[in-house]
C-alpha positions in Angstrom: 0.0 0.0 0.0 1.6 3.7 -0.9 2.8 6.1 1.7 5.3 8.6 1.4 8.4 6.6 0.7 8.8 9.1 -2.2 9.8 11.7 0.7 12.9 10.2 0.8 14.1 10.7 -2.7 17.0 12.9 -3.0 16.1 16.6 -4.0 17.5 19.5 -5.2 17.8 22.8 -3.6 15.0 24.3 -5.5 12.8 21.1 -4.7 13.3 20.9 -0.8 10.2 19.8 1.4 8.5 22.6 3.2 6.9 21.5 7.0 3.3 22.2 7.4 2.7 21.2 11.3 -1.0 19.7 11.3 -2.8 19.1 13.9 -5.0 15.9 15.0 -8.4 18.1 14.9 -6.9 19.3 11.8 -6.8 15.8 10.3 -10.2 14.7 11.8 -11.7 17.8 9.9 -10.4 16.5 6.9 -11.7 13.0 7.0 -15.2 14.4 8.0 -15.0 17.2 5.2 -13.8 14.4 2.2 -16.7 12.1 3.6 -19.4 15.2 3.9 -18.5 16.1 0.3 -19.1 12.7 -0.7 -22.2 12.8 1.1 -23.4 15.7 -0.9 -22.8 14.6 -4.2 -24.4 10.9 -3.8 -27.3 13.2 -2.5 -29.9 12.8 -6.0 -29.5 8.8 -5.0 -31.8 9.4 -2.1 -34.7 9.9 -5.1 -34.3 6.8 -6.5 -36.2 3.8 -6.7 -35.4 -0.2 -6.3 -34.4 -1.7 -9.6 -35.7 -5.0 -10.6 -32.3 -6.7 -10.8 -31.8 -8.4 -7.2 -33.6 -5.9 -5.4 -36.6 -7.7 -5.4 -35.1 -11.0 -4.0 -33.0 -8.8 -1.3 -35.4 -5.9 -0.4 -38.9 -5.8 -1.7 -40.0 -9.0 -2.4 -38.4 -10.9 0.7 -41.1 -11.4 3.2 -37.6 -12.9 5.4 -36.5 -9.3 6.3 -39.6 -8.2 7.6 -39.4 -9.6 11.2 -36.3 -10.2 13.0 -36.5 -13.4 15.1 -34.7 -16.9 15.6 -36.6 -17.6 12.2 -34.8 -15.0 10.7 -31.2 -15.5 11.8 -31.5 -19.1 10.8 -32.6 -18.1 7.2 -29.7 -15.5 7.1 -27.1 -18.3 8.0 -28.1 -21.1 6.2 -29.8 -19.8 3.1 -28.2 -18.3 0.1 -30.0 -14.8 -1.0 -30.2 -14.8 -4.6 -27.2 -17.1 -5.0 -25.4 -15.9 -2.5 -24.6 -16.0 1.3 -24.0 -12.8 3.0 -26.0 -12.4 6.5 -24.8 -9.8 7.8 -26.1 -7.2 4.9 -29.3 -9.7 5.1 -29.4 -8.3 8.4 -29.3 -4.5 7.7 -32.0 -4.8 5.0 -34.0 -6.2 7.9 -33.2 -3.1 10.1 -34.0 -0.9 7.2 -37.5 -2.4 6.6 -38.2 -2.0 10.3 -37.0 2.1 10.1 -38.1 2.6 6.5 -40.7 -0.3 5.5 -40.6 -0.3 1.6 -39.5 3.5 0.8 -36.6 2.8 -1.0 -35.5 6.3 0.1 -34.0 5.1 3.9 -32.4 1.9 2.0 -30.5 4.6 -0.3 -29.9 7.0 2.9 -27.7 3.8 4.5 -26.1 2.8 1.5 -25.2 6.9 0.9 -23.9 7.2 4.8 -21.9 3.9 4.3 -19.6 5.1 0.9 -19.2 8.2 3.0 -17.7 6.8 6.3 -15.9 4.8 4.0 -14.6 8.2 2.4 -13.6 9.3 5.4 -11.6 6.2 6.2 -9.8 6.0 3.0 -8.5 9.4 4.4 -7.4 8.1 8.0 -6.2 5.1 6.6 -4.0 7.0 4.0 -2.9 9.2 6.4 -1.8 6.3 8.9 0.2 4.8 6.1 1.9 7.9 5.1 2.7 8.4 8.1 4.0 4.5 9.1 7.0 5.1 6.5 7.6 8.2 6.5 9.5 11.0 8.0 7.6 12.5 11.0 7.1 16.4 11.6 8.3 17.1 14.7 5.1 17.6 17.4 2.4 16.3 14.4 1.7 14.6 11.1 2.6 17.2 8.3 1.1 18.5 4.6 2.1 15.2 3.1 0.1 12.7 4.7 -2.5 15.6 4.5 -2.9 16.3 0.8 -2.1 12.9 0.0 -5.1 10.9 2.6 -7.3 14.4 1.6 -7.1 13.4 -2.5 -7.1 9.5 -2.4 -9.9 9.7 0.0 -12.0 12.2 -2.3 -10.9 9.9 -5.6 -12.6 7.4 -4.1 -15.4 9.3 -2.7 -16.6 10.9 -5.8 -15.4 8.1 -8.7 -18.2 7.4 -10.8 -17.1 3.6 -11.0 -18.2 3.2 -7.4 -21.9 4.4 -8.3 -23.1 0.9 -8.9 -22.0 0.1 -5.4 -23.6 2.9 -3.7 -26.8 3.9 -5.9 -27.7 -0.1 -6.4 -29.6 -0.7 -2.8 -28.7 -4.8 -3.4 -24.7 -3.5 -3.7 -25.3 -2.8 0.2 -22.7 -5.9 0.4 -20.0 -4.2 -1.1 -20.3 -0.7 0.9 -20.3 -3.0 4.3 -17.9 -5.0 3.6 -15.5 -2.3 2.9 -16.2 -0.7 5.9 -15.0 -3.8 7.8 -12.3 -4.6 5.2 -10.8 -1.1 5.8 -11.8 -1.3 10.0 -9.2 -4.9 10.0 -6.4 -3.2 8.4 -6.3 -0.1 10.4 -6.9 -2.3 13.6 -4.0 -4.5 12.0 -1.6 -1.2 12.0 -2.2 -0.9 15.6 -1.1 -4.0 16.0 2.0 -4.3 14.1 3.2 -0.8 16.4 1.2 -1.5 19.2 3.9 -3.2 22.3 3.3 -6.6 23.8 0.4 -5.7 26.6 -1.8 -4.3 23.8 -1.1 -6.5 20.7 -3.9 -9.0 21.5 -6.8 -6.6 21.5 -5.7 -5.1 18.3 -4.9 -8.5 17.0 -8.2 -9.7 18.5 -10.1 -6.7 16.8 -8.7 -7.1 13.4 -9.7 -11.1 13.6 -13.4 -9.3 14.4 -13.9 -6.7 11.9 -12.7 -9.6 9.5 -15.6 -11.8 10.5 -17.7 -8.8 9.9 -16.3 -8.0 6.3 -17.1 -11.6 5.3 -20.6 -11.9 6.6 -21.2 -8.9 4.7 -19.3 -10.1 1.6 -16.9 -13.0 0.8 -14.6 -10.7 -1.7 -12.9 -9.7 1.8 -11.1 -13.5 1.2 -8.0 -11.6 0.0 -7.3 -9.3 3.0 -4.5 -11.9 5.0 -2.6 -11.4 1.4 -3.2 -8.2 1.9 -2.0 -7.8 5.9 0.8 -9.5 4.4 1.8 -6.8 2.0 2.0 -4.2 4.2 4.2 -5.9 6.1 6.6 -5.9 3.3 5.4 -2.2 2.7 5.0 0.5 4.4 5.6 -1.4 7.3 8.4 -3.1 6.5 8.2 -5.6 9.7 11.6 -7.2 10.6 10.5 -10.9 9.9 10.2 -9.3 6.3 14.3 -9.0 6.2 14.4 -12.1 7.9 14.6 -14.8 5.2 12.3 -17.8 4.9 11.7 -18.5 8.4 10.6 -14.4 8.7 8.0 -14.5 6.0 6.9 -18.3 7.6 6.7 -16.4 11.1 4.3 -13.9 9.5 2.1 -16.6 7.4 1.7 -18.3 10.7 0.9 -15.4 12.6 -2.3 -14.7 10.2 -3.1 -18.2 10.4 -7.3 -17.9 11.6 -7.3 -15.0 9.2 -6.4 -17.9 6.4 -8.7 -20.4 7.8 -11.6 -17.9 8.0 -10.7 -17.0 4.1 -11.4 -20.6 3.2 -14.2 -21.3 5.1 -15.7 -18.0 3.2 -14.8 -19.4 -0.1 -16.0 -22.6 0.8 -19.3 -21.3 1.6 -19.1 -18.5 -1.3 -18.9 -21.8 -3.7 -22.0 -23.7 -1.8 -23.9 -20.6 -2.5 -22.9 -20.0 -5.6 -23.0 -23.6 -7.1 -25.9 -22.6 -10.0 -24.2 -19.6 -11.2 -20.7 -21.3 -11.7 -19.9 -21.4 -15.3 -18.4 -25.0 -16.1 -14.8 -25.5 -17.4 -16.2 -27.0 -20.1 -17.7 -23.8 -21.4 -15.6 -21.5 -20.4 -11.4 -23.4 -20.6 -8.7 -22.6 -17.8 -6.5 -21.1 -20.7 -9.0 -18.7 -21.8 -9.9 -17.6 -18.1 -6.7 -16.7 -17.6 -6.6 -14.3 -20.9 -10.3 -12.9 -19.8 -8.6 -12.3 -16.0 -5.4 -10.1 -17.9 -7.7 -8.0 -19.6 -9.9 -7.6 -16.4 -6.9 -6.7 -14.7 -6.4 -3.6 -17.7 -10.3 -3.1 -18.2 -10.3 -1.3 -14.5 -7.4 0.6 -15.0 -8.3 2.0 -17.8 -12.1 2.4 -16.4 -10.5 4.5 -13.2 -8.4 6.4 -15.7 -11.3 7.1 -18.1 -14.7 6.5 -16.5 -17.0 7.1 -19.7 -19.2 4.6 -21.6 -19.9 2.8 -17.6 -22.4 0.0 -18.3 -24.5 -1.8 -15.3 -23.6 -4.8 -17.8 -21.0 -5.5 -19.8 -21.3 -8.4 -21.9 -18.7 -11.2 -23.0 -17.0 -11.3 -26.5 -14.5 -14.2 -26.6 -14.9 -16.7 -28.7 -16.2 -19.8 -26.9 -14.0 -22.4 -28.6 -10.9 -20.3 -29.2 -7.9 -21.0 -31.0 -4.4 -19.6 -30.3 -4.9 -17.0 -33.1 -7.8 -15.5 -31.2 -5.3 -14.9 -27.6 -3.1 -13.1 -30.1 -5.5 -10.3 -30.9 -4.6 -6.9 -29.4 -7.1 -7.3 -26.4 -5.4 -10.4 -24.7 -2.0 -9.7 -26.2 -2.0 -6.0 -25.2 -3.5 -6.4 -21.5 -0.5 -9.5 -21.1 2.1 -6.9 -22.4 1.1 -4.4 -20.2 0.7 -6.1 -17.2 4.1 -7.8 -17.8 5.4 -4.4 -18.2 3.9 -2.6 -14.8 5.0 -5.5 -12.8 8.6 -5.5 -14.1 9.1 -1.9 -13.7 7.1 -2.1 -9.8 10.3 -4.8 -9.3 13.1 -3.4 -10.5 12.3 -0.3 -8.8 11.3 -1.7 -5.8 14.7 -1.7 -4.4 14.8 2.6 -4.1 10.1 2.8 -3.8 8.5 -0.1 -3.0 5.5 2.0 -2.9 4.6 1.2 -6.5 5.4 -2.8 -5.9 3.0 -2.9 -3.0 0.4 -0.9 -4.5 0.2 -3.0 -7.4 0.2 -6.3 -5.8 -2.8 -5.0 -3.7 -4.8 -4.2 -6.7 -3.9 -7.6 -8.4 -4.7 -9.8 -4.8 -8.1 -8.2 -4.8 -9.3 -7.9 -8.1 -8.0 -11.9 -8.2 -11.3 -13.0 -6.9 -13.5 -11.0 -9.3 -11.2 -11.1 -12.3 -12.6 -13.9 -14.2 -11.0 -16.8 -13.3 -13.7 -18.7 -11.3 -16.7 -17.5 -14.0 -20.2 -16.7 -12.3 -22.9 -15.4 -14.1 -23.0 -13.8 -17.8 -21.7 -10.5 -17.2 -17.5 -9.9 -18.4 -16.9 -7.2 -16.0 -18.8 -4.9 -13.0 -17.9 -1.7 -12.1 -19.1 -3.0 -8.5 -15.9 -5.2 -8.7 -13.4 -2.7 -8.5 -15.0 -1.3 -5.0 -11.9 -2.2 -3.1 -9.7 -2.8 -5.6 -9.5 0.5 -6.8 -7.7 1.8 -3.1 -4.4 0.6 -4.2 -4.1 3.0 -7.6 -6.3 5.9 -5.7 -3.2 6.1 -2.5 -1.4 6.3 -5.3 -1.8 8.7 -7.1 -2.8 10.6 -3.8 1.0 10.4 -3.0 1.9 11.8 -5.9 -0.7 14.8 -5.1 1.0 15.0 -1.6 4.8 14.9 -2.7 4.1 18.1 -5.2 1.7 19.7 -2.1 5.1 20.2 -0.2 7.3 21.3 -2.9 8.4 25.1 -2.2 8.0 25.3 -5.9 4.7 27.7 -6.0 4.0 26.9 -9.3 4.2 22.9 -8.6 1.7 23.1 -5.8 -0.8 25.5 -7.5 -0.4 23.4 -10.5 -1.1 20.4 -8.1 -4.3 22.3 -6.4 -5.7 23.3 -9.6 -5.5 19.8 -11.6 -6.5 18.2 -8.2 -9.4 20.0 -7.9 -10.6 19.9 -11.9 -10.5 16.4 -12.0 -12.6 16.1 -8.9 -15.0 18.5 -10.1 -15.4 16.3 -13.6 -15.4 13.3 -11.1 -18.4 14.9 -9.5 -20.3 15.8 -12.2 -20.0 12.3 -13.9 -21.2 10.5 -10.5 -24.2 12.4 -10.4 -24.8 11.5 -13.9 -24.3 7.8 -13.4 -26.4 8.2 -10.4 -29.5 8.4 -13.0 -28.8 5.7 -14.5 -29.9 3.7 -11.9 -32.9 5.6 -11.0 -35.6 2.9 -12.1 -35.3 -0.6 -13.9 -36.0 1.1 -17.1 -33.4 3.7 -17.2 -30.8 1.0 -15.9 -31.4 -1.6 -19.2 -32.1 1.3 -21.5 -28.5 2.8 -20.7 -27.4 -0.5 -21.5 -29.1 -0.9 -24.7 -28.0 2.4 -26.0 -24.4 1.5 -24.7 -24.2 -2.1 -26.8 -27.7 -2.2 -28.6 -29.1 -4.9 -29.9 -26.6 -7.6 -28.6 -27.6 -8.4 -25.3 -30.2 -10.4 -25.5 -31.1 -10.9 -22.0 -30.9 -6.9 -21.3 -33.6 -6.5 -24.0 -35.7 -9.3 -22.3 -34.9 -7.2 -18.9 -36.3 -4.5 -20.2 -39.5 -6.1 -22.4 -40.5 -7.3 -18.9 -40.3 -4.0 -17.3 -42.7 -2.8 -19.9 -45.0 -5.3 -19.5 -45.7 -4.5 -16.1 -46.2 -1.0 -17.0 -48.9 -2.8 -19.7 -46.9 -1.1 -22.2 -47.5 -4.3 -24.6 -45.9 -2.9 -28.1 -42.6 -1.9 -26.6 -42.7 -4.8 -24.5 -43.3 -7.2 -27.3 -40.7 -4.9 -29.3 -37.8 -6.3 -27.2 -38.7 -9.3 -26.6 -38.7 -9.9 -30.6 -35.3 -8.2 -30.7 -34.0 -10.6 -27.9 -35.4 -13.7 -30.1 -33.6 -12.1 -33.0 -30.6 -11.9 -31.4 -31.2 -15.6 -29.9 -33.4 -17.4 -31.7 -33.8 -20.4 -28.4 -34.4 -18.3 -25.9 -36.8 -20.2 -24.2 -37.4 -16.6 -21.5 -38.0 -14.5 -23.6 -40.7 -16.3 -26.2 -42.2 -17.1 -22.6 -42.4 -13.3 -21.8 -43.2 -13.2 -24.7 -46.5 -15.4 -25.0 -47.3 -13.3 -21.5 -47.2 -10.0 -23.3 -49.3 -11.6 -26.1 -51.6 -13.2 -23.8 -52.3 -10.4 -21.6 -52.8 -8.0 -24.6 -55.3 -10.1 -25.4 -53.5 -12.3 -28.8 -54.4 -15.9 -27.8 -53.5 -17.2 -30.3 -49.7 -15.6 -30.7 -49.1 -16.5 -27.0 -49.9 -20.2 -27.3 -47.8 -20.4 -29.9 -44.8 -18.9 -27.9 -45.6 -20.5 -24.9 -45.3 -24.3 -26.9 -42.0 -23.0 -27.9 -40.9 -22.1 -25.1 -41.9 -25.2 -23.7 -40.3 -27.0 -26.7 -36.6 -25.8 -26.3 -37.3 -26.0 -22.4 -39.9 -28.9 -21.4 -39.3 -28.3 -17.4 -40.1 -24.4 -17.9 -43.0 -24.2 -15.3 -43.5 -20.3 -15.8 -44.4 -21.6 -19.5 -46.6 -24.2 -18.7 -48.8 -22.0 -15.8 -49.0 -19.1 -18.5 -50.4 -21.2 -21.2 -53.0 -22.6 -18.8 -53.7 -19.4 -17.9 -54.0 -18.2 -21.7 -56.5 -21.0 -22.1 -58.5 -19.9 -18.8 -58.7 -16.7 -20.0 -60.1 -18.0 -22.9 -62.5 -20.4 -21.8 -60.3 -23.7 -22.4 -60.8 -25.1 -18.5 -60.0 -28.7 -19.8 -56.6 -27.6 -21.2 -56.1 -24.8 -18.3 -56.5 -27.5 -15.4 -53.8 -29.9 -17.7 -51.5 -27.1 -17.7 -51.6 -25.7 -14.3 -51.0 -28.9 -12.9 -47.8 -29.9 -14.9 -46.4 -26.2 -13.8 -47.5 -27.2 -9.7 -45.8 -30.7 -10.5 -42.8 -28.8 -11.3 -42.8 -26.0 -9.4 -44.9 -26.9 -6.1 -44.4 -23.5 -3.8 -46.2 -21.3 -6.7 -49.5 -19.8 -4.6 -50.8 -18.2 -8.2 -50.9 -21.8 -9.8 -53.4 -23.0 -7.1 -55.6 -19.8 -7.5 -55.5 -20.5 -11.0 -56.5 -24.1 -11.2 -59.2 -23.9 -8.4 -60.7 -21.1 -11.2 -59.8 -24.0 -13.9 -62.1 -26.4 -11.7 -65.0 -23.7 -11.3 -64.4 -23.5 -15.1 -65.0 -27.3 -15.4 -68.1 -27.2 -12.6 -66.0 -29.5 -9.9 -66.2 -26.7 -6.5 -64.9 -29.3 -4.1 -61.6 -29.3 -6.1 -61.6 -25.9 -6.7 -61.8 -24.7 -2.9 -59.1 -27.3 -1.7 -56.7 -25.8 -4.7 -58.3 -22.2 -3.2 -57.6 -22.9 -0.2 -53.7 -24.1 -0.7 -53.2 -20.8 -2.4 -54.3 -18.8 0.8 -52.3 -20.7 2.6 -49.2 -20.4 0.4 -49.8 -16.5 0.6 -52.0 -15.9 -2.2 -53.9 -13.2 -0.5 -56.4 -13.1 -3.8 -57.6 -16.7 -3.3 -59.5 -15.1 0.2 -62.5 -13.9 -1.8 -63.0 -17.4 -3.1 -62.6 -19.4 0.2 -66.3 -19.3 0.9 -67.8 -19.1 -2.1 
């Protein structure tokens, strides 16, 4: 992690380092002010809605969070949320629902309040690091650690990548997390300085904030390799120098934060087992190539955040010869990262600043990079949350190193570029922060960014539509997702829905026995053509088809409702009110009216 190492290189006469005694209120005002800023900006969030990508299994359609009991924690513990197993943001939803209810305002407020604290300890923990390597002001901390905690803290604040994390209420994982995440390491500093009587509270504390981090997210797997790292830099611990047995010393010394890192991934995997891509679809050699260029892609994102997508889709061939890892994507990200990690060694030696900032950013990206394949999006902006610390202390010691030059023009050159690129920073945030206003402004950004080849964005959006009972536009991308996939069995399924419902019969049998043709266990097919022929008086058929969708699906309330009306249909009330009846109980609160009929 960077610090001010660069305070040590030699300087001329004209480039000495001016002292600038600051105080500790000083410094707290500056965390608070880079985390109040932040605050400010992220402020049109608090006006947006949920979005119908995994908010409604986290937040608005989970009836778990809406009582907090011995029920509850056992849900949170031992069953995955939407593929994944994170209890302890489970467990803030549920205190948001029981402060806020539904208004997705209060859910926004926290997610807001978290990226800023987090701000403000991207400042403190800048600062602490600049300091741990540094040269120390006589009586206090000095302009260095200042400027360079005050810009790496507001970089991270106010970079548009990290709007997905904070404007996205179900990426409440990531802004937790990182709260803990950055909670261990400073706890872990403490420890490294603290003497003998104290180290086993800090010790202790950094074990506990890591158990926190991972209950609100697994990514936080990587922080031992990270504690490790700042051993070598800025802390530069004796067992470092001290050969083999040093660096085993200091392995063995982080050895529960290792075996809580596996049990995490362990459980991460559990969770995650339906969303793995195989290695049969996806080969280790072509991972690797996707993981270099995921490595580059968030660079180059944090460098120049334009064209930021909620979704960015893969483009490798899926069968690919060695011709196609020769093209300038795979060959150019390898090159480059070859390159940065040479030159972060050789001139390790005189700064290892740039060595350990580097290996931060590659340990924590590792998890997210590509390798281990989940789901079908290539990259996330929510990915480089954390990741992006290592380049943003960074360049915030480079801001600090010209902040104490008594070169005038150096530092006014410094405050001026510091502050433009904030103020463009800012302005593309709140921008971003639209995007995820509603469900339809999140795919439509999408679309516009890579129309017409994503074909599950375009069913995404089709079904947004359709519950707006905007049928032509609905039915408009639902033909463009067939067109771009001609056996998608969703989207003739939404399809057939869209037809059924605008009152085509016909059209929406036809796309519901297709459906059910490319995907003969699709209950959501088979329940919507029964319901097609209800609607049109076919009770024979209806009952036929509701049943094979409850045979496949069993826990579907609506399917009950739906053949009990199939059995009124077809003049058989006692079957109707038991299948009445299940629904109620199954929470189908529109079977009540039937119950004693």
């Amino acid at each position: 992690m960077p610090h001010c190492e660069l305070m040590k290189m030699p300087l001329s006469d004209k480039d000495s380092v001016i002292g600038f005694p600051v105080s500790k209120k000083a410094t707290l005002c500056a965390a608070v002010l880079s985390a109040l800023i932040t605050f400010i900006v992220y402020i049109p969030a608090l006006w947006n809605g949920f979005v119908g990508w995994d908010d409604p299994a986290y937040v608005y359609e989970n009836a778990a969070i809406q009582s907090i009991n011995s029920a509850f924690f056992n849900y949170i513990f031992t069953t995955p949320v939407n593929g994944n197993w994170h209890p302890l943001t489970i467990l803030s939803y549920a205190v948001d629902y029981a402060i806020w209810g539904l208004d997705p305002w209060g859910y926004h407020f926290v997610n807001i309040l978290f990226h800023a604290v987090n701000t403000a300890l991207v400042f403190i923990l800048t600062f602490e690091l600049a300091r741990a390597g540094g040269r120390r002001m006589e009586g206090s901390a000095g302009l260095f650690e200042l400027a360079a905690g005050l810009v790496a803290a507001l970089l991270f604040g106010l970079h548009p990548l990290h709007v997905e994390s904070v404007a996205w209420v179900s990426e409440r994982k990531d802004v937790l997390s990182a709260f803990f995440f950055i909670l261990t390491i400073l706890a872990y500093l403490r420890y490294a300085a603290a003497g003998s009587a104290k180290k086993g509270a800090y010790y202790g504390g950094a074990l506990f904030f890591f158990i926190l981090a991972l209950l609100s997210k697994p990514m936080a797997i990587t922080l031992p390799a990270v504690l490790l790292v700042l051993d070598f830099y800025p802390l530069e611990r004796p067992d470092v120098k001290a050969g083999i047995k040093g660096i085993y010393r200091l392995i063995t010394e982080k050895t529960p934060f290792f075996i809580l890192a596996a049990i995490a991934s362990f459980l991460t995997v559990w969770a995650q087992k339906n969303a793995l891509i195989p290695l049969a679809n996806v080969p280790v050699l072509l991972r690797i190539f996707i993981a270099f260029r995921a490595f580059v892609f968030y660079l180059y994102k944090m460098i120049v955040p334009l064209g930021l997508s909620p979704y960015y889709p893969y483009d490798y061939n899926p069968d690919p010869s060695v011709k196609d890892f020769l093209n300038y994507e795979y060959a150019g990200s390898l090159a480059l990262l070859a390159v940065v990690t040479i030159l972060c060694i050789v001139t390790a030696k005189r700064h290892k600043v740039f060595l350990a900032a580097w290996l931060y950013y590659i340990i924590t990206l590792i998890p997210v990079s590509g390798i281990v394949q989940v789901g079908g999006q290539a990259a996330a902006d929510r990915y480089a949350y954390l990741p992006s610390l290592g380049p943003f202390m960074l360049a915030g010691v480079g801001a600090g190193y010209l902040a104490v030059m008594h070169k005038k023009q150096a530092r006014a050159f410094c405050f001026a570029a510091a502050a433009a690129v904030l103020i463009v920073l800012s302005a593309l945030t709140v921008r971003q922060i639209r995007v995820w206003k509603d469900t339809l402004s999140l795919w439509s950004r999408t679309i516009e960014i890579f129309p017409d080849s994503i074909p599950v964005i375009h069913l995404s959006r089709g079904r947004e539509y359709l519950k707006m009972g905007d049928f032509k536009r609905a039915i408009m991308d639902f033909d463009i997702a067939i067109g771009i996939y001609p056996d998608y069995g969703d989207a003739y399924t939404a399809r057939g829905r869209a037809y059924g419902q605008s009152g085509e019969r016909e059209k929406a049998v036809r796309d519901f026995n297709r459906a059910i043709e490319l995907n003969p266990k699709d209950a959501a097919s088979y329940h919507d053509r029964g319901v097609t022929y209800l609607n049109g008086g076919e009770y024979g058929k209806a009952a036929e088809d509701i049943k094979k969708s409850i045979e496949l699906a069993p826990d579907h309330g609506m399917a009950y409702l739906n053949l009990g009306l199939a059995y009124v249909g077809l003049g058989d009330r006692e079957l109707a009110a038991i299948n009445f009846k299940k629904a109620h109980d199954m929470g189908a609160v529109q079977a009540e009216k039937y119950l004693n009929r």
